[in-house]
C-alpha positions as CSV (number, residue, x, y, z in Angstrom):
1,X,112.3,122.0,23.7
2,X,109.7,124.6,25.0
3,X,108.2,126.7,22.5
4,X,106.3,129.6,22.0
5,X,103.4,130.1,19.7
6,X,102.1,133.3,18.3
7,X,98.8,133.6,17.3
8,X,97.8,136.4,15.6
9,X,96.0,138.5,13.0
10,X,98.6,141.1,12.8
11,X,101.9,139.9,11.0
12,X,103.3,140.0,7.4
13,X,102.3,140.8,4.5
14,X,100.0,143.2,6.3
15,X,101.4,146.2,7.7
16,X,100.8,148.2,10.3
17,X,101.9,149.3,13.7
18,X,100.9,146.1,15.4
19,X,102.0,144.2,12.3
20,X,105.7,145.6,12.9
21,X,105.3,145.2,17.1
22,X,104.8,141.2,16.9
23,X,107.2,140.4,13.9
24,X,109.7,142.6,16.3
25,X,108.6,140.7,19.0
26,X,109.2,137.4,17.5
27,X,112.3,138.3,15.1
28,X,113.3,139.2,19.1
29,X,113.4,135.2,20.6
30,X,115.9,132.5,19.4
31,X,114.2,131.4,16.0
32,X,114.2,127.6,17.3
33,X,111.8,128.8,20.2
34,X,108.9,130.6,18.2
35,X,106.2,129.3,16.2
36,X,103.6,131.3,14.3
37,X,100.0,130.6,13.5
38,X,98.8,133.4,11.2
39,X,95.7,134.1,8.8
40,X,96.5,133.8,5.0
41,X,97.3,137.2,3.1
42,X,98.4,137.7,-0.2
43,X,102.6,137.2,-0.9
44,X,102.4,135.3,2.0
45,X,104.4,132.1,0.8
46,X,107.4,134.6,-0.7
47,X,107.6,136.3,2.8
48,X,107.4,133.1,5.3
49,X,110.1,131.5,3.6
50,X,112.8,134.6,4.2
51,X,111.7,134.0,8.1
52,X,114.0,132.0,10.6
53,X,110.9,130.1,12.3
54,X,108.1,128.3,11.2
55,X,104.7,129.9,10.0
56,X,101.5,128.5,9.6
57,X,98.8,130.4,7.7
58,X,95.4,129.5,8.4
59,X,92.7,128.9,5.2
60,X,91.0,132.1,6.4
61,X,92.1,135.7,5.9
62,X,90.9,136.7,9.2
63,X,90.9,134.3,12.3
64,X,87.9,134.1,14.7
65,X,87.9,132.2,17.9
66,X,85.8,129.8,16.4
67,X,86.5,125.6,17.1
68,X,87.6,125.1,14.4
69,X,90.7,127.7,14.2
70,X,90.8,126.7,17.8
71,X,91.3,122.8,16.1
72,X,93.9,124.0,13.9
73,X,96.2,126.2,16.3
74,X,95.9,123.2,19.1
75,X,97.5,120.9,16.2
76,X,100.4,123.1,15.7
77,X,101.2,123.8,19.0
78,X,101.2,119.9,19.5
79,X,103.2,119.5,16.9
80,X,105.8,122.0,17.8
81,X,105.4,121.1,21.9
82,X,104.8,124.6,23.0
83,X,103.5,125.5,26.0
84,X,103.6,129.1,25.9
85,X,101.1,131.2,23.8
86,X,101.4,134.8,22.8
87,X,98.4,136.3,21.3
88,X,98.9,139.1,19.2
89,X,96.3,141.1,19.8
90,X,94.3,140.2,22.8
91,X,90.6,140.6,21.0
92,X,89.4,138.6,20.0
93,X,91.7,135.8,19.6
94,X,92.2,135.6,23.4
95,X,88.9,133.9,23.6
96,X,90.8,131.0,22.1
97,X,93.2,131.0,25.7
98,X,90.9,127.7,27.0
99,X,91.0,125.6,24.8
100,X,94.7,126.3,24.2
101,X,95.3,125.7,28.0
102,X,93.2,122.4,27.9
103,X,95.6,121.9,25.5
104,X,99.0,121.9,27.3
105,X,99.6,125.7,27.6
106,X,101.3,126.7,31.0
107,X,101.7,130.1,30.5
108,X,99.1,132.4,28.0
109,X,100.0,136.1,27.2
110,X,97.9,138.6,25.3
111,X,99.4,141.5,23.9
112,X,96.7,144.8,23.8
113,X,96.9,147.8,21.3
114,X,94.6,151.2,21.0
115,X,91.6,148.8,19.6
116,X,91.0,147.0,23.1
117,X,89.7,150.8,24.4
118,X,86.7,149.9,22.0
119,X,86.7,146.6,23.3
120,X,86.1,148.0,27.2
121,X,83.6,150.8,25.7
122,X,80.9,148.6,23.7
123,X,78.7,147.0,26.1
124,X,78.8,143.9,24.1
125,X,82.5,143.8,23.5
126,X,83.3,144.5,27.1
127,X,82.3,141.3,28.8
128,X,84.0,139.6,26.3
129,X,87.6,141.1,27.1
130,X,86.7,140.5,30.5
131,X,86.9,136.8,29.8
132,X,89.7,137.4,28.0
133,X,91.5,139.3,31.0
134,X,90.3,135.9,33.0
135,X,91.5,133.2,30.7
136,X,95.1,134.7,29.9
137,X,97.9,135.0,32.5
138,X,98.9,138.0,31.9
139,X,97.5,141.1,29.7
140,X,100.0,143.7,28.3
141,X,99.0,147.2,27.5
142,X,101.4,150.0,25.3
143,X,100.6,152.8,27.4
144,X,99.3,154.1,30.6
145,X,96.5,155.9,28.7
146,X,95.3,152.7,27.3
147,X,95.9,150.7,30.7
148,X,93.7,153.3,32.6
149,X,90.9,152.5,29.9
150,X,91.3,148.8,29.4
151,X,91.8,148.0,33.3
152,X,88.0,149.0,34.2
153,X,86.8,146.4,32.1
154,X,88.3,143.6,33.8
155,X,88.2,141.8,36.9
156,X,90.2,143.3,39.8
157,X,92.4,139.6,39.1
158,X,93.2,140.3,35.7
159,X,93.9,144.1,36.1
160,X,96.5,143.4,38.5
161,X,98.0,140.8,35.9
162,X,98.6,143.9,33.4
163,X,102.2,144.8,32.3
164,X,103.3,147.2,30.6
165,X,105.2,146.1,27.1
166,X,105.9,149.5,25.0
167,X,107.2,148.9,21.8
168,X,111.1,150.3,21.8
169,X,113.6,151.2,18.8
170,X,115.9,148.9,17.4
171,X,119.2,151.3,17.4
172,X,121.3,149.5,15.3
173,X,118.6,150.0,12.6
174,X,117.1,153.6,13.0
175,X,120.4,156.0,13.9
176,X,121.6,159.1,12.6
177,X,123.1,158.4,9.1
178,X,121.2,155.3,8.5
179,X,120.6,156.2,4.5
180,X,118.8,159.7,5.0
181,X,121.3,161.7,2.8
182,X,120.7,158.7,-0.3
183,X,117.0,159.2,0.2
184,X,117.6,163.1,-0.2
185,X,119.1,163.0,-2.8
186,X,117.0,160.2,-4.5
187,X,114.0,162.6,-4.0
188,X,115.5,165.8,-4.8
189,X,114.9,167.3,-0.7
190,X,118.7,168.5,-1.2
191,X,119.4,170.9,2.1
192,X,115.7,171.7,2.7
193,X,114.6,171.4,6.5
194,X,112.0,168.2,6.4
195,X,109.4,167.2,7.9
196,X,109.1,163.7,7.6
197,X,105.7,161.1,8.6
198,X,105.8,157.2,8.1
199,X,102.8,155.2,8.4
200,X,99.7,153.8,6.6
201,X,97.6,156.5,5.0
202,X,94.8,156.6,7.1
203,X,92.4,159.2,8.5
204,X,93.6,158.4,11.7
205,X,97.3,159.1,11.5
206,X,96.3,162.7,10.4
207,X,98.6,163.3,7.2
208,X,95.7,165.6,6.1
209,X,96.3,167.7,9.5
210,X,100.2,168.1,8.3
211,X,99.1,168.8,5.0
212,X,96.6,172.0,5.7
213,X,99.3,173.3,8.4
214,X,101.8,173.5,5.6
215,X,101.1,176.3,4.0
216,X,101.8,178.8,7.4
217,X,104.8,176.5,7.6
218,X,106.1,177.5,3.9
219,X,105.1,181.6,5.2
220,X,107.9,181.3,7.4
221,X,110.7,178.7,5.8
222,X,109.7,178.9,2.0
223,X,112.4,176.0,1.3
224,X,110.6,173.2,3.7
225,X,110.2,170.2,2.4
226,X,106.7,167.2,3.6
227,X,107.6,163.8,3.2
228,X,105.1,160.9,3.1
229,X,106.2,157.9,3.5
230,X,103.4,155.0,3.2
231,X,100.7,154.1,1.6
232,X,97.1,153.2,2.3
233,X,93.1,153.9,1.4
234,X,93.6,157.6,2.2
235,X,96.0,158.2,-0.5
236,X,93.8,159.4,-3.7
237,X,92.3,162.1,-0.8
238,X,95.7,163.1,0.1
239,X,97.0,163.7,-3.0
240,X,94.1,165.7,-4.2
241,X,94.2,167.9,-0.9
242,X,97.8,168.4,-2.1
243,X,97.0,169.9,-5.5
244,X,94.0,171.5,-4.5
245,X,96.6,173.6,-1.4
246,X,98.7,174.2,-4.0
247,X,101.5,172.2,-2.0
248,X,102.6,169.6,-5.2
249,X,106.2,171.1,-5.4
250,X,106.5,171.5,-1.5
251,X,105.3,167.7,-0.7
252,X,106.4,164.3,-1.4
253,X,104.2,161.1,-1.1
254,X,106.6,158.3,-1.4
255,X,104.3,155.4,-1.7
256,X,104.5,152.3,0.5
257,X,108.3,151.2,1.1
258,X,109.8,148.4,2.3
259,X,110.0,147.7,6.0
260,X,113.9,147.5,5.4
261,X,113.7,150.8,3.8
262,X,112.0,152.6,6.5
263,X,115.2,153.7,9.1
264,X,116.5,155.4,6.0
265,X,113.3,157.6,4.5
266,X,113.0,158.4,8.9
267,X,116.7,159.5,8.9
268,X,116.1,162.2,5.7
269,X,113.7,164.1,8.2
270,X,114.8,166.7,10.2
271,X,111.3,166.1,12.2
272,X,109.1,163.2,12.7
273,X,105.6,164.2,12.8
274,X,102.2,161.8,13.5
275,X,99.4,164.2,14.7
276,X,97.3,161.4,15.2
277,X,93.2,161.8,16.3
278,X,90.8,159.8,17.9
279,X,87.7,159.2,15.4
280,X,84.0,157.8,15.8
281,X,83.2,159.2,18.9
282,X,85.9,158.1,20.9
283,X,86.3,154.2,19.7
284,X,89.1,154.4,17.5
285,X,92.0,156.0,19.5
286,X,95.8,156.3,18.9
287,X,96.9,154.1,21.5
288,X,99.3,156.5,23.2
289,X,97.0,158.9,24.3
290,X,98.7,161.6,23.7
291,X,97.1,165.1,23.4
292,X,96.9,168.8,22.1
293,X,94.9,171.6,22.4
294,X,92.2,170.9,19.5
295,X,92.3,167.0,19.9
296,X,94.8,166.1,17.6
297,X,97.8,164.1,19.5
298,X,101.4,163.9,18.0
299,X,104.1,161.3,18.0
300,X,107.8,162.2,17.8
301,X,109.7,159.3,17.3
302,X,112.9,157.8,15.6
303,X,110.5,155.5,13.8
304,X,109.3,152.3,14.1
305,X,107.5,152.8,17.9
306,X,110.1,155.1,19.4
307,X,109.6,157.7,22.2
308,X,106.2,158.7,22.8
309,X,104.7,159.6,25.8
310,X,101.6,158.5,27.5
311,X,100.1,162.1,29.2
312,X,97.0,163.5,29.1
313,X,97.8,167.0,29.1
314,X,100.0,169.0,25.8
315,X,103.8,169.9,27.5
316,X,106.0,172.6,26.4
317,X,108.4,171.1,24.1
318,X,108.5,169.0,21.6
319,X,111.0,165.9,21.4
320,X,112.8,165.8,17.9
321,X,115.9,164.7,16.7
322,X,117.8,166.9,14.7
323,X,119.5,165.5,11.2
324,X,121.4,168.8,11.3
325,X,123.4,168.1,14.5
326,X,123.3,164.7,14.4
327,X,121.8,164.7,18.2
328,X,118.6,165.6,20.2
329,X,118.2,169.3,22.1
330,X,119.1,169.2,25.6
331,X,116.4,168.0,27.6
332,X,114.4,170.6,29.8
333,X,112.6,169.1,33.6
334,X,109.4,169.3,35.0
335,X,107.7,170.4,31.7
336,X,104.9,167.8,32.0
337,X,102.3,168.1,34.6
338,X,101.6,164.4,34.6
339,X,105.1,162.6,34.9
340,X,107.2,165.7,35.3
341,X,109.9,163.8,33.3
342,X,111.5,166.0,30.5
343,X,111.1,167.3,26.8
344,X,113.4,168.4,24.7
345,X,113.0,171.9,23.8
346,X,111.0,173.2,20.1
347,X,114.0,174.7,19.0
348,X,116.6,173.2,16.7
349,X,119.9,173.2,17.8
350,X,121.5,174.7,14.4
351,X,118.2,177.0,13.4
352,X,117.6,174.6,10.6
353,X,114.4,173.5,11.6
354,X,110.9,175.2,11.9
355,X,109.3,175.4,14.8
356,X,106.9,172.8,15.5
357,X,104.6,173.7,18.8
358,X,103.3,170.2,19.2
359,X,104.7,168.9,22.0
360,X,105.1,165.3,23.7
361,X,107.3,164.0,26.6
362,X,108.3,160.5,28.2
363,X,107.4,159.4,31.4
364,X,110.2,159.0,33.7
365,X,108.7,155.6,34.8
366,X,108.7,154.3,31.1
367,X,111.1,151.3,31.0
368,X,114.6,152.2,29.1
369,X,113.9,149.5,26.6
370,X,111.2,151.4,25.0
371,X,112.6,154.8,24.6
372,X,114.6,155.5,21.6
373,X,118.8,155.0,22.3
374,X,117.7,152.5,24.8
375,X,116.7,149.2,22.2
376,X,114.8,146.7,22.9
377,X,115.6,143.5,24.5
378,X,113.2,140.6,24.5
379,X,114.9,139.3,27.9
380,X,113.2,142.6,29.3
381,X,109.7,141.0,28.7
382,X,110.6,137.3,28.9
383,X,107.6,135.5,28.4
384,X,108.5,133.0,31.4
385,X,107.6,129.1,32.3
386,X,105.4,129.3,35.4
């Protein structure tokens, strides 16, 4: 039986966005047909043994393209016969793509994120994704903002290889009355209009930019409620910029929860909110691109990689979906300048929620898969026998 093997830095019992993308991405294909080669991480042995397919953790608790991780990964995917490789982030484990083909690999794929725009800006780091682009059959990228920075770095070849591969939203796990109204009441939100923002706590994702806006939110809807969800190195900061705004009874910082818990502490929001920045001069970028006036960008989303444009330039609206109503506004046309698709207007449907003026809208090219309603299918990005 043909196989697929996944090699990556970015799975469980890490978390993160691209953590969350390749288990998806993997949970997504018959269990009989994936293998994963992984670096070693603390719990690790707990967690792999809940998994349907095979895992293989490496001694080190980073892997390098070095020969011998390159020893190692050829052995399991001898073992295992596969002859199609995944990597899960292309950089810098795609350097390992020839000595994998050498070693019976028909078809290599290498998945890219927001950290291969550093790769193509660092002189040094550029020539190497270039090889990258060269050795790999195909090179997938999240966004079109990221494509437009990633694709001058490579050979004309390889940039014409590029697909797109947006991470989508499982439905049957993040829908209206998924466990929001248990997480209310658990944490005490009641009726309050909430603003709610999962992810690692991290000076990127911009928690602190939803924390100092708060307090002209509470001028105008006294009762509205942040919730936190995640945890992370930024934490100890955030909490003391909470005391020090004066915000403790007005904001809640769950701590990390459980990947299983996530649909339902997204559901008790009436808004999702990520005002994500670009930090160190431009090399560590949120990998959808998008933007507002003053450089912050925003992500509204159902959770988990849901709908998030890809534009340059701030829109009108902003696309929420509203716990009140149990749907999303209407959608408005021709709002974006760029893609001219459509964004769902600020206001609430039922007045419940404040007015947000960060705005972001879905191009009308984006594949169906990858907005939220839509799912995701792993036939939609099949990664094929050649």
């Amino acid at each position: 039986m043909s196989r697929v093997l996944v090699v990556t830095n970015d799975f469980p019992t890490r978390r993160g966005g691209i953590e969350s993308f390749v288990l998806a991405l993997c949970q997504g294909m018959p269990p009989e047909e994936v293998v994963v080669y992984t670096a070693a991480m603390p719990g690790a042995e707990a967690y792999d043994a809940g998994l349907a397919f095979p895992v293989y953790r490496d001694p080190a608790s980073t892997l390098l393209p070095t020969r011998p991780v390159a020893r190692r990964v050829v052995e399991v995917m001898r073992r295992h016969g596969c002859d199609r490789v995944v990597f899960g982030a292309s950089s810098p484990l795609g350097l390992l793509a020839p000595a994998l083909r050498r070693a019976g690999a028909r078809r290599i794929v290498a998945l890219t994120h927001g950290h291969e725009v550093w790769w193509a800006t660092v002189p040094l780091a550029r020539p190497l994704l270039r090889r990258v682009g060269d050795s790999v059959d195909v090179l997938t990228y999240v966004s079109e903002w990221c494509r437009d920075r990633i694709a001058p770095a490579l050979s004309p070849g390889a940039a014409a290889r590029m697909v797109r591969l947006s991470p989508g939203v499982d439905p049957d796990r993040f829908h209206a009355g998924c466990g929001g109204a248990e997480v209310r009441r658990r944490l005490g939100l009641g009726d309050a209009p909430v603003v709610v923002c999962t992810g690692r706590l991290v000076r990127r994702k911009g928690q602190d930019t939803l924390l100092r806006a708060w307090p002209a939110v509470l001028d105008r809807h006294p009762t509205a409620r942040l919730l936190l969800v995640g945890d992370g190195p930024d934490r100890e900061r955030l909490e003391r910029l909470t005391g020090s705004l004066g915000l403790r009874d007005a904001v809640v910082l769950t701590g990390g929860v459980a990947w299983g818990d996530v649909p339902a502490y997204t559901d008790a929001g009436d808004v999702f909110a990520m005002p994500c920045r670009t930090r160190l001069l431009g090399l560590e970028p949120e990998a959808w691109g998008d933007r507002v006036p003053g450089g912050a960008g925003v992500r509204a989303a159902g959770g988990g990689g849901g709908l998030r444009g890809a534009h340059r330039r701030p829109c009108s609206g902003a696309a929420r979906w509203c716990t009140a109503s149990r749907r999303w506004p209407p959608h408005s046309s021709g709002c974006c300048p760029r893609r001219g698709s459509g964004c769902a207007p600020t206001a609430c449907p039922t007045g419940r929620v404040p007015h947000v003026s960060w705005g972001t809208c879905w191009p009308s090219d984006m594949p169906k898969a990858a907005t939220l309603g839509g799912g995701w299918r792993p036939a939609d990005y099949e990664i094929r026998r050649s």
